[in-house]
N, C-alpha and C positions, 0 to 999 in steps of 0.2 A: 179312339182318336179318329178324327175324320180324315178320309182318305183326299190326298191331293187332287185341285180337278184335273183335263187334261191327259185322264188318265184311261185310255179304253180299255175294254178287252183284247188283248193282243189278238192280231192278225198276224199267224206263226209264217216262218219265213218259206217253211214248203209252199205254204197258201200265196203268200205274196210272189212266188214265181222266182226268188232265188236275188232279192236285192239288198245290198248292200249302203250306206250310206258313209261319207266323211267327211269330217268337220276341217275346217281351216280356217280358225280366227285371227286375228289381230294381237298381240301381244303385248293389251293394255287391259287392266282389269276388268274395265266395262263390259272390252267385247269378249274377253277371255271367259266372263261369269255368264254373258248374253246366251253364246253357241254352246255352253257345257248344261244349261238348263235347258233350251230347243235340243240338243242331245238326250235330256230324260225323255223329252214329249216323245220324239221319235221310236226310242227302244220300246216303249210301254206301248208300239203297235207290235212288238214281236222282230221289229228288224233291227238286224244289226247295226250298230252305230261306229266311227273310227274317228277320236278325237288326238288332230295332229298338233304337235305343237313343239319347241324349242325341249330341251328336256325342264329347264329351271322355269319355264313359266307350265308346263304341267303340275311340276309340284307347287308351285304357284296356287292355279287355281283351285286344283285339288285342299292344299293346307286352306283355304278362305272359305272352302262351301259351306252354306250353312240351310236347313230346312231339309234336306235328303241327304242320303248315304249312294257315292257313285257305285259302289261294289253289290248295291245291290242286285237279288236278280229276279226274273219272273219264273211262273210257274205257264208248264204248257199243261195241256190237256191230259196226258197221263202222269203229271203229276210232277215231271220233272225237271228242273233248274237250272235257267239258262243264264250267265252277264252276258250282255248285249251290248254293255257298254265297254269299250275298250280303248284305252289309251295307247297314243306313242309317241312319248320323247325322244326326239330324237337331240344329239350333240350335235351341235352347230359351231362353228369357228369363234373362240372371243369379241366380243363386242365392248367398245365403250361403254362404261354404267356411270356417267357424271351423276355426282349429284345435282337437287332441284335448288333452284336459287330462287329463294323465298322473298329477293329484292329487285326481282325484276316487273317491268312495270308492262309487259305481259305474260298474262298468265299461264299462257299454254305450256303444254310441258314439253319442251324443246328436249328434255334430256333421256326420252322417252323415242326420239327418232334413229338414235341408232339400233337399237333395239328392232324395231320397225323394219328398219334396210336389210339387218341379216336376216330378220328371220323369213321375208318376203323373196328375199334372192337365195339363200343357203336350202332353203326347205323344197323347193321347187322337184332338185332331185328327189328326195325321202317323198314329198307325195305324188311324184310318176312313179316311182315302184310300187309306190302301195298301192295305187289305183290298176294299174297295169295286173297285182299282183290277182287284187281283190276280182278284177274282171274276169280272169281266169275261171274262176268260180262261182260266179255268179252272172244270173242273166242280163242286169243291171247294177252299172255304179254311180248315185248320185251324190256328185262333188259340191256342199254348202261353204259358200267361202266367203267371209269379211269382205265387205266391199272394195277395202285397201289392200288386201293379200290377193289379186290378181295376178300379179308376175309368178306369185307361187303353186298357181293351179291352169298355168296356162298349156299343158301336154294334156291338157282332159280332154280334146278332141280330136288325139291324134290315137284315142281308145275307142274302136268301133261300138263298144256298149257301155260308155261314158260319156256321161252330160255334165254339167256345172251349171251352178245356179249361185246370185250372187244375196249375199245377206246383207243388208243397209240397216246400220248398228243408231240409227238415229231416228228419230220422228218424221211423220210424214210430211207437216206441216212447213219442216227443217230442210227438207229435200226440195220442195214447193219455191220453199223462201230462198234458198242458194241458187236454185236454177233462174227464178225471176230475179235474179238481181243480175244474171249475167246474160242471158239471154233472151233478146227483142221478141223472138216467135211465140214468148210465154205469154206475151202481153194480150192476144186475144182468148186465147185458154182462159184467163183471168178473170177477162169482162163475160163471161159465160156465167161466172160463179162472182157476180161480186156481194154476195151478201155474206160469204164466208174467207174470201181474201182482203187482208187489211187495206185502206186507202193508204197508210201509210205503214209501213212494215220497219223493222228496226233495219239499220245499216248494216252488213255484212262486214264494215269495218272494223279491224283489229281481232275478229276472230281465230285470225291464223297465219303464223306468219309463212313469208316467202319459200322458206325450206322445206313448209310440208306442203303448200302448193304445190311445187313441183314432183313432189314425194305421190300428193294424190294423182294427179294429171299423168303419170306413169302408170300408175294402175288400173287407173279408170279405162286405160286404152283395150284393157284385156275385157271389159265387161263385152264386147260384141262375140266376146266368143259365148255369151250367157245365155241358156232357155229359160229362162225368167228371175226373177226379186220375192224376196223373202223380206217379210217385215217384222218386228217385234211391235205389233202395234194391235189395235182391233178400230173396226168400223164405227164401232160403239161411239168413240169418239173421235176419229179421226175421216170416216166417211167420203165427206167429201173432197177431202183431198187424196186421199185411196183416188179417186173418180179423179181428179186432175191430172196425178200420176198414169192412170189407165190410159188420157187421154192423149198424154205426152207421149207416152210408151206405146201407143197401137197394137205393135207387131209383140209384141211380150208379154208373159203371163207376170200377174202379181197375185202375189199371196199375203194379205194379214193376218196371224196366226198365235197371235198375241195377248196376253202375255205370257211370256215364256216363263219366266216364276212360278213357284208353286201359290195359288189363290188360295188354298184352305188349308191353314195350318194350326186351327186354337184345338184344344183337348177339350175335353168333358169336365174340366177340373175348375171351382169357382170362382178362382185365383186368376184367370186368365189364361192366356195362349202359352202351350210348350212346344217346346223343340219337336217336329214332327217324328224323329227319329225315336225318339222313347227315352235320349239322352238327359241327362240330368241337367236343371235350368240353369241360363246363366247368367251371374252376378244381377247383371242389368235388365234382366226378366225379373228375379226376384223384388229386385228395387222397384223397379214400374209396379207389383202385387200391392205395393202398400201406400199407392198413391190413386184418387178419386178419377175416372173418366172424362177424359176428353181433358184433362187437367197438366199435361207434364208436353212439353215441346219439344223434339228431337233437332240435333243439331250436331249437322257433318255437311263437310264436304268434297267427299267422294276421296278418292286415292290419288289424282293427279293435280289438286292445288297446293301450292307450296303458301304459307300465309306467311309475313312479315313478323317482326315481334311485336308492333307499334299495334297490327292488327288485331293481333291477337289480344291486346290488352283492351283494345277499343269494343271486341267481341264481348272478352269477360266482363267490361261495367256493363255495357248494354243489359246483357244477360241478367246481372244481377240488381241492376237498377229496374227491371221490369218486376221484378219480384216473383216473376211463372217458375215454377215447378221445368227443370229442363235438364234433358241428359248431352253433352256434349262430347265428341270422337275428336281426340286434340290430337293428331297422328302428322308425322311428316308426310310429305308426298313418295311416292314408287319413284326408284331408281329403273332401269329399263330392267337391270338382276336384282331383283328386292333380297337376294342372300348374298349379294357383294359388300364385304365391309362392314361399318359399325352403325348404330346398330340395326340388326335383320329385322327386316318390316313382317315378320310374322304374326301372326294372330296369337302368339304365345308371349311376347315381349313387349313389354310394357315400356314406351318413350318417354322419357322425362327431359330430351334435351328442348322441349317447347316452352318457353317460363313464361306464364301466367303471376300476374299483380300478388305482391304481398299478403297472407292473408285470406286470397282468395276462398280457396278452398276449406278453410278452416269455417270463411262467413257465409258459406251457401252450405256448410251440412245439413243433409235434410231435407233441403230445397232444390238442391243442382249436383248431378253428377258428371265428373268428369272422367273419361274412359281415355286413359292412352294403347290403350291392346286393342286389337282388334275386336269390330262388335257384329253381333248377330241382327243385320239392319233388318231383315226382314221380318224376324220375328219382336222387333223394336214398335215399327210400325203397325203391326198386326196388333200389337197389345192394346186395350181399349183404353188403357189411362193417357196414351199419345193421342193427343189430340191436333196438332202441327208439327211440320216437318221445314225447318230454315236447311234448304240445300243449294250449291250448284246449281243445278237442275241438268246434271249428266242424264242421259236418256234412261237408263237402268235405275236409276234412284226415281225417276219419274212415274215409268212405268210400277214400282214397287209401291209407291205412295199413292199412285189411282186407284193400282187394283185392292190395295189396303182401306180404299176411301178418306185419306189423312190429308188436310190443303196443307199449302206450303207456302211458307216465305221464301220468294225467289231471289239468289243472288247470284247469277251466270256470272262465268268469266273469258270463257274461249270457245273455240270451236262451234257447236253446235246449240249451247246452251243458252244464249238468247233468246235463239228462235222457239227452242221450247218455254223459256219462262212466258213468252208473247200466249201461245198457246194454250198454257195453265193460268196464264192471269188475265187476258184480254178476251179468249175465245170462249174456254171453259169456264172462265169466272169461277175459278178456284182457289184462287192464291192471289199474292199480294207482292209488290217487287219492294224489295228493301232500299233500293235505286234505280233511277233511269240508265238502261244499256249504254246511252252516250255518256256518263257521269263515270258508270263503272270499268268501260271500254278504257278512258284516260288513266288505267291505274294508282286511281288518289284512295286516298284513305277513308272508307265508311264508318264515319266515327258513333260513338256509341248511342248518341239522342235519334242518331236515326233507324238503327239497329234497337234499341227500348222500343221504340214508334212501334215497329212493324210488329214485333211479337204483342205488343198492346193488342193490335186491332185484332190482330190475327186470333190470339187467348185470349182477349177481353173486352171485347164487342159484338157489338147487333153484326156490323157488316161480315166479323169475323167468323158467328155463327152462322150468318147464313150461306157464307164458303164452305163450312163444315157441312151444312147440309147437303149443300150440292155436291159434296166431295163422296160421302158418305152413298148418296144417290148414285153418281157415277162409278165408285167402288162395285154396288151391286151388281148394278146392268154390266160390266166388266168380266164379273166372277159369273155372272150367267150366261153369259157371252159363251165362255166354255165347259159350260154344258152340251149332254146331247141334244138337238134342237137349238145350242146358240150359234148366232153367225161367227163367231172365231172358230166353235169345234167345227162348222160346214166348212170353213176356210182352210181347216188342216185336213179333216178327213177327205179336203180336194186334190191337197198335197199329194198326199198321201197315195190315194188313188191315180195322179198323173204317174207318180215315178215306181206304181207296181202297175202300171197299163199291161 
């Protein structure tokens, strides 16, 4: 089985001068799954790694990882066996866990902000002792924290041999696009690069509402205490907006070091891609073994959109009126505690309160699977019978789908997801939008002829093949990217090298 890339020869921690690192994510799946795979990159140089987090979204992201085993460990030089990865949940004070309201006519997931506020304010104490504790012991600690959990790593400078460094859970192109919409000084930055910034860029409107506005603009205020930005991204394709960011930022180190995913994960076996762990396939791996290349279309949308019923019926004709080969993840959205209540958003529990048109399922055997449990996305994508991916376009489903080579039908909904569909469909010429941002933004209904459309062109066209090609193309130089000699592995093993200086 091929080894995952990303993966050096450890640099043992005597060697590295005695440094520590700790993670402090966001307590939403995206960025919870983002810093616990930058967490494997990290350990597999030999340094110890400290992943903080709420105690219920630990087991969180732990129960969803799929492609590696966290417990696993490395071998040193005399043979002996270290984890380097280590967890700590810590208990934090109750939080509201509302449920998502599937009929709201935005999509962001408001119920997802409490969540947010404890663990950004509650955790603050639990990571000064750990850091404080950690310093004690080691020559360095370097603090990686979610761009939005600021408030909770802001004692990292009152530790004479701790730094912080801020991690930006989104594209670069997304960072480019929010800051030129609110600020005049970007506008000659811009005209520097105009052959790679749009003349017309999508509207930052209705991306987010008021609450987490002020929710961000709180935490952002901690970034001046940061020795630089951490991206989940590679130059491969993002480049030169790397280079816009450089130029915005001066005084600050950036790092794209991306992607943080594991890139090689098919076996020797002629059946297709397995589970990198040695784990036995699952369900939806087997099913993909018996369908032809580039032929079966994936189809999710991430853990934090809530979909309507009306939608969802308009999804399934679409789907099935296209007549493509297509696997679908029919899951409610995350509650801020996915184990509060009924029922637990586990990867073991299968949802049936989402109802799908009469029949349905009984008229696509064969042709369309529908998954209400939790599914193994990355090893979905990697399989060679997926040949399109209809997602959100969350930045982690993004980044999975590049470095897999798979184009997408893009259907953003909040946050940051526009700016990346712009990205994948306008820059990359990769994919294909299922609707205009300003259509999708007004929270109306995508009804199924235009949802048929897009998996047409996307599975059954010239235009759509040559997406695929370029998708496929871009996938490569991605996966080589981090190799030794690729600029991603130069851009970690730079990392790397600042914070064992």
């Amino acid at each position: 089985m091929a080894q995952a890339s990303h993966h050096p020869q450890p640099t043992w921690l005597q060697e590295s001068g005695g440094v520590a690192v700790v993670m402090v994510p966001l307590p939403a799946q995206g960025h919870l799954n983002q810093l616990l795979h930058l967490s494997r990159i990290f350990s597999s140089y030999g340094v110890p790694v400290h992943y903080v987090a709420a105690m219920t979204h630990i087991q969180q992201v732990k129960l969803r990882l799929h492609s590696w085993d966290p417990a696993s460990s490395v071998v040193d030089k005399g043979g002996k066996h270290h984890h380097l990865l280590h967890f700590h949940g810590f208990e934090i004070p109750s939080f509201p866990s509302p449920s998502p309201d599937p009929n709201s006519i935005s999509k962001f997931p408001s119920q997802l902000l409490p969540a947010f506020e404890a663990a950004s304010f509650h955790l603050r104490r639990h990571v000064a002792d750990l850091v404080r504790s950690l310093a004690s012991g080691s020559r360095r600690v370097a603090v990686i924290h979610d761009s939005l959990m600021g408030s909770a790593v802001q004692d990292t400078p009152s530790v004479s041999n701790a730094e912080s460094y801020v991690f930006h859970s989104v594209s670069a192109f997304s960072l480019c696009w929010f800051m030129s919409s609110k600020a005049v000084g970007w506008q000659p930055l811009l005209g520097e690069y105009p052959d790679i910034f749009l003349k017309d860029p999508p509207t930052v409107e209705g991306c987010f509402p008021a609450e987490f506005l002020k929710f961000t603009e709180n935490q952002y205020k901690f970034r001046q205490l940061s020795s630089g930005f951490i991206h989940n991204t590679s130059r491969i394709m993002e480049g030169p907006f790397m280079e816009l960011l450089k130029k915005e930022r001066a005084n600050m180190n950036q790092w794209a070091v991306g992607p943080f995913n594991p890139v090689e994960i098919q076996s020797e076996s002629p059946t297709g891609k397995q589970r990198p762990d040695g784990a036995p396939k699952h369900k939806c791996i087997e099913w993909l073994d018996r369908h032809p290349k580039n032929t079966v279309i994936y189809v999710s949308f991430g853990t934090t959109i809530a979909l309507s019923k009306d939608q969802i019926q308009e999804i399934a004709l679409g789907l099935e009126g296209s007549g493509r080969r297509f696997i679908w993840v029919l899951r409610q959205a995350d509650k801020g505690d996915i184990f509060s209540g009924e029922p637990p958003a586990d990867r073991k529990t299968a949802d049936s309160s989402l109802p799908l048109p009469i029949g349905f399922e009984q008229r696509i055997e064969g042709v369309g699977l529908v998954m209400r449990e939790w599914a193994p996305q990355l090893e979905i994508l990697g399989h060679p019978s997926v040949g399109g991916f209809m997602t959100h376009c969350g930045w982690n489903s993004c980044m999975e789908s590049m470095s897999m080579g798979v184009p997408i039908v893009a259907w953003p909904m909040h946050s940051d997801q526009p700016g990346n569909s712009i990205l994948l469909t306008r820059i990359l010429k990769i994919g294909i939008m299922v609707d205009e941002w300003l259509t999708l933004v007004k929270g109306g209904l995508v009804e199924s002829p235009s949802i048929k459309l897009a998996v047409d062109v996307l599975m059954g066209s010239e235009e759509g093949d040559k997406m695929r090609e370029r998708a496929e193309e871009l996938g490569k130089a991605i996966r080589r990217s981090t190799d030794n000699g690729g600029i991603s592995r130069a851009e970690l093993d730079s990392f790397m090298a600042h914070i064992t200086r």
